[in-house]
N, C-alpha and C positions, 0 to 999 in steps of 0.2 A: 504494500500500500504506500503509493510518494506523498509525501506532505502537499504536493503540487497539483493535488488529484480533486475534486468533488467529493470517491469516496471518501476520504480522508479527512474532506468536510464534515461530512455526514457521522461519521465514527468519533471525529471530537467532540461535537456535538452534544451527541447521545452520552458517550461516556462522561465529559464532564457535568451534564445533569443530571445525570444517575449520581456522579461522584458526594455532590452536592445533597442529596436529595436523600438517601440512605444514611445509617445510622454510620459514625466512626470506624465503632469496629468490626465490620464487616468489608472497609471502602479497601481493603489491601488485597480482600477476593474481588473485588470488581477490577481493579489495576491489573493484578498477576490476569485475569481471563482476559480484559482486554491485550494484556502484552502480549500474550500467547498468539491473542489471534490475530491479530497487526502483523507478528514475526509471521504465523502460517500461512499469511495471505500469500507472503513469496514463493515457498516454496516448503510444505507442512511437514516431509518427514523429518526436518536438520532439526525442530524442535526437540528433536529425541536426544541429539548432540549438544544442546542448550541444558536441558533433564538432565543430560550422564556428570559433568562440567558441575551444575550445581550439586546433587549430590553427593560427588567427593568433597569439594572443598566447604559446603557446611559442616561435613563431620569433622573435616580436617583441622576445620578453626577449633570447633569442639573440643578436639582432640591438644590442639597443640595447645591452648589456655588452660588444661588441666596437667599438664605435665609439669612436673617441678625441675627434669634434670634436661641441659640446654638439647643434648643430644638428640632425647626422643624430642624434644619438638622440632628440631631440625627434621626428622626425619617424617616425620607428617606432611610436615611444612615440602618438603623434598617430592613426597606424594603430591600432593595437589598440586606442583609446578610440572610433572612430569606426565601428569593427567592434561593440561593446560594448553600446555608447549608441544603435547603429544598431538592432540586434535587438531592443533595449528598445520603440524609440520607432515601429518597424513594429506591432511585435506589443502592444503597450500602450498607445500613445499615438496611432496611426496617426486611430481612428475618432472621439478626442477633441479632435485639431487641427483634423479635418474637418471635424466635426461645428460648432466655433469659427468657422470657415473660412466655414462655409454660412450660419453665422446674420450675419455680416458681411458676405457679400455680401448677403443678404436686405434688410438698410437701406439698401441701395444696388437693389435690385430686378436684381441681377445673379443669374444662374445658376450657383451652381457644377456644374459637369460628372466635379468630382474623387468617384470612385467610391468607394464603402464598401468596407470588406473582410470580408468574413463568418469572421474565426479568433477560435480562442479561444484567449486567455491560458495559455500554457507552466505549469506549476505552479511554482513557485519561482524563477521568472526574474528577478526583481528580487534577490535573495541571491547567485546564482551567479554571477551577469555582475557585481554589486561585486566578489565574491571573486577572481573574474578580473582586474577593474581594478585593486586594490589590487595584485596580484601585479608587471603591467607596472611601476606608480608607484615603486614601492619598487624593484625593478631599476633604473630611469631615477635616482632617487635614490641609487644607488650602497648601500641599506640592506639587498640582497639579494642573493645571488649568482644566477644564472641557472638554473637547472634546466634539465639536459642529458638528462636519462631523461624520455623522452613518458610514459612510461607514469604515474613518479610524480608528474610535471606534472599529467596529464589524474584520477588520483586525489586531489589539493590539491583540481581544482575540484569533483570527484564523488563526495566521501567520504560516505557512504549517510548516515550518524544527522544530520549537519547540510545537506544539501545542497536539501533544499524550501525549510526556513523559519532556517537559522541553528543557531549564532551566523555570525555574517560573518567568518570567521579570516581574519589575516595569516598570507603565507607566511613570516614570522621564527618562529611559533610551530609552525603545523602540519609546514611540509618538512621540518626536522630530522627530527622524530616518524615521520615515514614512512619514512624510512630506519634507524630506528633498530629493534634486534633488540627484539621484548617476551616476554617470558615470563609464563605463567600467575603471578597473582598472585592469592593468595586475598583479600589488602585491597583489591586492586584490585576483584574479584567482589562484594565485601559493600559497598566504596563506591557500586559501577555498580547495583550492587541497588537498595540507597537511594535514587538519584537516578531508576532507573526507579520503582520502585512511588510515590516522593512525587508523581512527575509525571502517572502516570497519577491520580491519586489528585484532584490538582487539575485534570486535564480532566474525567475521568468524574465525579466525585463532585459535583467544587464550580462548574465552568462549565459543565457539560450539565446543572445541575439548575437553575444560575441563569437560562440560557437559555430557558427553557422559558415563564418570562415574562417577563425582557424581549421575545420574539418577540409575547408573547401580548398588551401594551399594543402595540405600534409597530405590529400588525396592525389592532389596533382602538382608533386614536387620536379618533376619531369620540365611543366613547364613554368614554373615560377621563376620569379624575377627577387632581387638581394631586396626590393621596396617590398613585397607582400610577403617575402621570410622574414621581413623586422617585423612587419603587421602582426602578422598572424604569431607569432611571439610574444610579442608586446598582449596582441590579446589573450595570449591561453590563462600571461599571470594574472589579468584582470578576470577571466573567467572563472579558474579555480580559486580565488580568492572569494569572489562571489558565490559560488559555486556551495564553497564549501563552509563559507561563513554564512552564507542563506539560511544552509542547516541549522546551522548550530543557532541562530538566531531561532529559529521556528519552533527547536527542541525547548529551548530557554521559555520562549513566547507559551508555547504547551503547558509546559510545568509550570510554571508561573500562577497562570489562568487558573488552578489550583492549587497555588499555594505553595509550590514547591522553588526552591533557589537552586539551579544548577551553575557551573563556574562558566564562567567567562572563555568562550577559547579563542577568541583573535582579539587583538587591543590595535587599531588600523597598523597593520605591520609596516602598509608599505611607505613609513613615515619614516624608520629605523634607517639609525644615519650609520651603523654595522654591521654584521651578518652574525655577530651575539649577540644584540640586539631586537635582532630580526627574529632572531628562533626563542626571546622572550614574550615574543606580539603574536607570533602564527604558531596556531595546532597548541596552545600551552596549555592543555591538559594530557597530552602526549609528551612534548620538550622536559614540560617538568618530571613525568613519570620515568622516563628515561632517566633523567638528574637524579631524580629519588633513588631510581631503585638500581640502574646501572652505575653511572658515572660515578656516584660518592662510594659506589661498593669495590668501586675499582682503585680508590682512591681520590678520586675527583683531583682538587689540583695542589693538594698537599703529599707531591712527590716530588721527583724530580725533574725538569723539564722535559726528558726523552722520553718519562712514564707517562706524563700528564699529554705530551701530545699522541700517544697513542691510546689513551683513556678515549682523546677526542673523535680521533677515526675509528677506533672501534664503534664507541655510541651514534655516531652518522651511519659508518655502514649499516648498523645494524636498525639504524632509522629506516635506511633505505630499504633493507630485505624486508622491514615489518608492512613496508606500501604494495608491494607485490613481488614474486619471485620472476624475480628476471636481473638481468645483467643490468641493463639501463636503468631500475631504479639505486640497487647498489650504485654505480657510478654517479647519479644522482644525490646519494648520501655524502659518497666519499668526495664529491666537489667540493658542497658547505662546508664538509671536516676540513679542507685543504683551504676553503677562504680563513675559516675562523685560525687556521694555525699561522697563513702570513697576516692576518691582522694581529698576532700577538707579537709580531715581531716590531710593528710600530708602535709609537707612546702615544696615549687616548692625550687628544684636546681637550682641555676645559674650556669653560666660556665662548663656544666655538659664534664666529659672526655670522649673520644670517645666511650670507652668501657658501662659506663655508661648510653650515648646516645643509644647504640644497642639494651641494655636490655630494657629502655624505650621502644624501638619501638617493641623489642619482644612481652613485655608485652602486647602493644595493641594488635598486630594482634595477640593475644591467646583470649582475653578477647573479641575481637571483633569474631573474627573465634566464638567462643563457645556461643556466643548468636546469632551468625548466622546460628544455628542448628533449632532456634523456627523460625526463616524466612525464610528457604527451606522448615520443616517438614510440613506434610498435617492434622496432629493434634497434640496434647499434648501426645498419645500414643508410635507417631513416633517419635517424639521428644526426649520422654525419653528412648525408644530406644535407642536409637541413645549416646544418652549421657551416656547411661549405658557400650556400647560398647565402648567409647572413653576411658571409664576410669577404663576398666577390663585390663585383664594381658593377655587375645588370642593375644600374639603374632606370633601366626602360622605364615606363608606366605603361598598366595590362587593363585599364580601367573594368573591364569585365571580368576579369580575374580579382580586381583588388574590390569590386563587390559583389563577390561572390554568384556571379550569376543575376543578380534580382534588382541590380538598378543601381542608379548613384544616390537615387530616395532613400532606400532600404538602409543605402553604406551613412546619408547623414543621419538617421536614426540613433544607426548603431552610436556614433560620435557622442549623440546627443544623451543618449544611453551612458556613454563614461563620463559626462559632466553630471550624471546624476549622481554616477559614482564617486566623484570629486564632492560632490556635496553631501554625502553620507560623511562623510569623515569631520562635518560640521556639525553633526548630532548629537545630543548626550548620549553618551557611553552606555548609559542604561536606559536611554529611548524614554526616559521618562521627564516630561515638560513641565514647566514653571506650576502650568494652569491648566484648567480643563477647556477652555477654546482654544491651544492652542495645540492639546491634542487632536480635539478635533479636528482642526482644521489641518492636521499633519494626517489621520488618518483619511480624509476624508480626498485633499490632494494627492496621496499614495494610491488609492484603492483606485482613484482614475486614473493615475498615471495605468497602473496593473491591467487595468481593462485595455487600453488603449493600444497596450505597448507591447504588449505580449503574446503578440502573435506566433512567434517563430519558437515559442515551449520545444525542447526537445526532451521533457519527460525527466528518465535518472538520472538521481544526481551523482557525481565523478566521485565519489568516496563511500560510493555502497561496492565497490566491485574490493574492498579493504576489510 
């Protein structure tokens, strides 16, 4: 079911006046049966993979808050990551080791016999199975209490508006919330409003229009020119940004609506005058989980400097295998790992002047746009493609190519589509205004922008396939 859907109208609807309208303690069976069936609408039998997932690691928490000596709960705790990582690395990784596997014995002229698996990728399985782990870790760290109710256990991992694509909650923030009584709240309502219509607003409006060509250069790399390989760049990072913070806004805007506070996961990244900087504004409910639970276990940066910079490429590669198993998004990781290690070799400006500040933030969305060519591309061929065209001299103009087929009207839209996106970055943070006309009159401009603008919807969004 997409957020971007009718159904999905209809399903929030219902469930939040159900939620409202039923007694407290029963509103954690109406959640878990909505999340259930929101997740089976994709595809019903991986729920059973969601079931197995949950009940290891409630026992596990169980298990490892009763035990006095460090060992046995290490070794629970061991359990439920090997349960975790396990379903990961079947269902996600399984055909990409193999695949690694065949072509390694091939330079040796040996056979591999190891079979392929024909499944498809879980929707949101890389999201839930962290929010899972994080759960165990933090138990095992004594930063959690255990959660003794299955039921609001198994609602942590499959609370409907975050559980495809994020944010990645800790149980310190959400379990409280789930037990706790909520009452209708009209600022709640006009908040959760906000956060819905802006989010849809940046998928339908500003990422399905931007898509439309970047699809349309990377389909016909053949005949493109170094002017629609900067386009079509330039828009994928405006797309996936939107894209993917549409979600997360709409997740936010869901939970809200009832009462619920989930974090924060973009803080306008592409303001970030660093590429450390950068990966504290994008995806930080992932940045940080990684910090939490790899980088400072690695030692983070109280080692020596040959440790700490491979503390950094580790936790990027292995940022990059967590977005999909392929070679281009590893390379994809290990870029960022490799900006953030030559920006540690220069000394941070204080009090930087405005003009100074600009170039910073130039600098990133170049450096970030240009490794977000191995995270669109469909291999390492289209990739260098791609990158070979960015930095030749075809500066023709293809005018029917640089608008994608559908006019020069369509291509000022689009334009007119990224100055809306330049004016989102003018909004309060939390979408919530002075006064109540001046929400209105924010929702009420949005929702016709939405109607108007949103013709070219392309449906899923880019980080359900994670």
């Amino acid at each position: 079911m997409l957020f971007n859907s009718f159904g999905f109208l209809y399903f929030f609807i219902v469930v939040t006046a159900l939620y409202f309208f039923i007694p407290h303690k029963i509103r954690w069976m109406l959640l878990l049966a909505a999340s259930c069936f929101f997740y089976m609408f994709f595809k019903p039998e991986y729920i059973l993979i969601l079931a197995f997932t949950i009940v290891i690691d409630y026992y596990a928490g169980i298990l490892i808050e009763k035990q006095i000596e460090k060992r046995k709960k290490k070794k629970y705790l061991i359990m439920s990551l090997i349960a975790n990582i396990g379903v990961l690395a079947i269902f996600k990784y399984y055909n990409f080791i193999n695949g690694n596997i065949t072509g390694l014995c091939n330079l040796f002229r040996i056979h591999n016999s190891i079979p392929y698996l024909s499944i498809v990728l879980p929707i949101g399985l890389s999201f839930h199975t962290f929010q899972a782990m994080s759960y165990t870790i933090e138990v095992y760290r004594g930063k959690q209490k255990a959660e003794t109710h299955f039921g609001i256990y198994s609602l942590y991992v499959m609370f409907y508006p975050q559980l495809v694509a994020g944010p990645i909650e800790r149980p310190q923030n959400i379990l409280p919330q789930l037990h706790k009584e909520n009452k209708f709240s009209f600022e709640n309502a006009l908040l959760g409003s906000n956060l819905i219509i802006i989010g849809l607003f940046k998928k339908m409006v500003i990422a399905d229009r931007l898509a439309v060509y970047v699809n349309q250069v990377y389909h016909n790399l053949d005949t493109s020119t170094t002017l629609s390989a900067w386009m079509a760049a330039i828009f994928f990072s405006l797309q996936i940004y939107c894209d993917f913070s549409g979600y997360s806004d709409i997740a936010r805007g869901t939970a809200k609506f009832m009462g619920y506070d989930l974090m924060l996961n973009f803080d306008r990244p592409y303001l970030a005058r660093s590429i450390t900087e950068f990966w504290t504004r994008w995806h930080i409910s992932l940045s940080s989980w990684f910090k939490d639970y790899l980088y400072i276990s690695l030692g983070g940066n109280r080692v020596s400097k040959l440790k700490w910079c491979r503390n950094i490429l580790i936790v990027f590669l292995i940022s990059g295998l967590w977005h999909g198993a392929s070679i281009t998004f590893i390379i994809w990781g290990a870029l960022h790992g490799i900006y953030v290690l030559i920006e540690s070799l220069f000394p941070k400006m204080t009090a930087p002047s405005p003009v100074i500040k600009l170039v910073g933030q130039l600098k990133v969305f170049v450096l970030v746009t240009i490794a977000w060519v191995f995270f669109r591309a469909a291999s390492i061929d289209e990739a260098m493609h791609m990158l070979k065209l960015m930095f030749s001299t075809d500066f023709s103009l293809n005018m029917t190519q640089l608008a994608a087929g559908k006019g020069p009207f369509n291509l000022a839209l689009t334009f007119l589509a990224i100055v809306f996106l330049m004016l989102t970055y003018f909004l309060p943070r939390d979408m919530q205004f002075k006064n109540i006309k001046s929400n209105v009159v924010f929702l009420t401009i949005t929702l016709f922008l939405l109607f108007i603008l949103s013709k070219d919807a392309q449906g899923e969004f880019i980080y359900f396939q994670f």
